[in-house]
N, C-alpha and C positions, 0 to 999 in steps of 0.2 A: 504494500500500500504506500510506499514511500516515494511512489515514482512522483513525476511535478507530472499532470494533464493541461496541454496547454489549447487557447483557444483567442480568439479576438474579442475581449470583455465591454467591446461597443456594438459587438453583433447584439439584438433582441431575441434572436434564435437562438442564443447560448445558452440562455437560463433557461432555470426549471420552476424554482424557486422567486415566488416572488412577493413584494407587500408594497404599499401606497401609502402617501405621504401629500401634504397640500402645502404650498408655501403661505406661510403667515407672514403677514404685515412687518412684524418685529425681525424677520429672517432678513428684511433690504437692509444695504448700507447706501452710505450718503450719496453712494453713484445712483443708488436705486436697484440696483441688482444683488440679487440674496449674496451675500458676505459668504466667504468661503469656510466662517466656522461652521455655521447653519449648515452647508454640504456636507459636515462632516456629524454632523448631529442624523441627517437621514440618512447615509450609511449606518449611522450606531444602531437607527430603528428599523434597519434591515438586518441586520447583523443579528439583532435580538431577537428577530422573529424567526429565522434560520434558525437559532439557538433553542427557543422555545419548539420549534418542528420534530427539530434532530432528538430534543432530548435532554439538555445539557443546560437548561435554567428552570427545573426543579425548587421547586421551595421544599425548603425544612432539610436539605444537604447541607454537606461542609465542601459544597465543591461549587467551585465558581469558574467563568471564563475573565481572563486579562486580557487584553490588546500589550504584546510584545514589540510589534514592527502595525505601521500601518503610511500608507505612502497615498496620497493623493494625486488626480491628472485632472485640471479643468478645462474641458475642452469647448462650451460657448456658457453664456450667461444666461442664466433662469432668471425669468419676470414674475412678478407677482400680478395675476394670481395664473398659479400653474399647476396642476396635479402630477405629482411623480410618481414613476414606475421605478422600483430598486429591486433589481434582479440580483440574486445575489447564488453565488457558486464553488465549490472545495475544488482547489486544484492538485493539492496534497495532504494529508493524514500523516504524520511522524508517530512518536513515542508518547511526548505528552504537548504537542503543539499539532494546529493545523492552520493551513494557508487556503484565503479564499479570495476571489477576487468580485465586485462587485461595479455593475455601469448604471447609473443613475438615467434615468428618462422622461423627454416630455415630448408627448404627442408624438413617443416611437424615435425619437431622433436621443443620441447619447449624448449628454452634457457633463459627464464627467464617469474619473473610474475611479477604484480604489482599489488596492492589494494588501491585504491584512493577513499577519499570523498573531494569532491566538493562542493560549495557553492554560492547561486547565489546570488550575490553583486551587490550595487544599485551604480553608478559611481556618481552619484551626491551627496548622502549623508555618502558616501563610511561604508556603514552599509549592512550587508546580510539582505537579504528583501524574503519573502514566495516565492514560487515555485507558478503558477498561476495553477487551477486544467488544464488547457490545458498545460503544461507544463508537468508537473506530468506525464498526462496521456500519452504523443510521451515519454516518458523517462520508463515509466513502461510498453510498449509497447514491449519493445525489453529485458526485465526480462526473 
């Protein structure tokens, strides 16, 4: 499971996995176009709905997911008001990280990507702890 699967994360036909997102008023900056933290907040609410899918944001564990590496590309400017598509996809499964990458959409056209590795952290001994092979396998499922 350790291979990297690689793909064009501005294609719409990439993903499987997807969730919705609307731009708020408070998401512009002074140019008028959503601020590039805002972009990085509806990746976080794609990212957690992946999480919530696969498995791996469970209440009442001692196991959580970190952001390790997470790399941004903005590739045109969102207006408000715009509805986003956040497709989001595993490109790799390791030990106790996984790598996914994710293209932000509006009206089908990609406005931005992200490349995130993840890491599943033990909340009690606040140390990343192995991926469980049933983990693994809901997270390379959607490879």
């Amino acid at each position: 499971m350790d291979e990297i699967r690689t793909f064009d994360p501005t294609d719409r036909a990439a993903y499987r996995h997807w969730s919705e997102e609307r731009v708020r008023f408070a998401d512009l900056d002074a140019l008028g176009h959503v601020n590039n933290n805002a972009i990085g907040v509806y990746f976080e609410s794609g990212r957690l709905e992946f999480f919530r899918t696969v498995g791996l944001h469970e209440e009442g564990t001692s196991q959580a997911t970190v952001v390790a590496r997470l790399a941004m590309e903005f590739l045109a400017e969102i207006r408000y008001p715009s509805r986003l598509d956040i497709g989001t996809r595993p490109v790799r499964v390791g030990r106790s990280s996984f790598t996914y990458r994710q293209g932000l959409f509006v009206d089908g056209r990609c406005v931005a990507t992200a490349e995130t590795v993840s890491v599943l952290f033990n909340l009690r001994t606040r140390r990343s702890e192995p991926l469980s092979d049933e983990q693994r396998g809901r997270i390379a499922a959607w490879l």
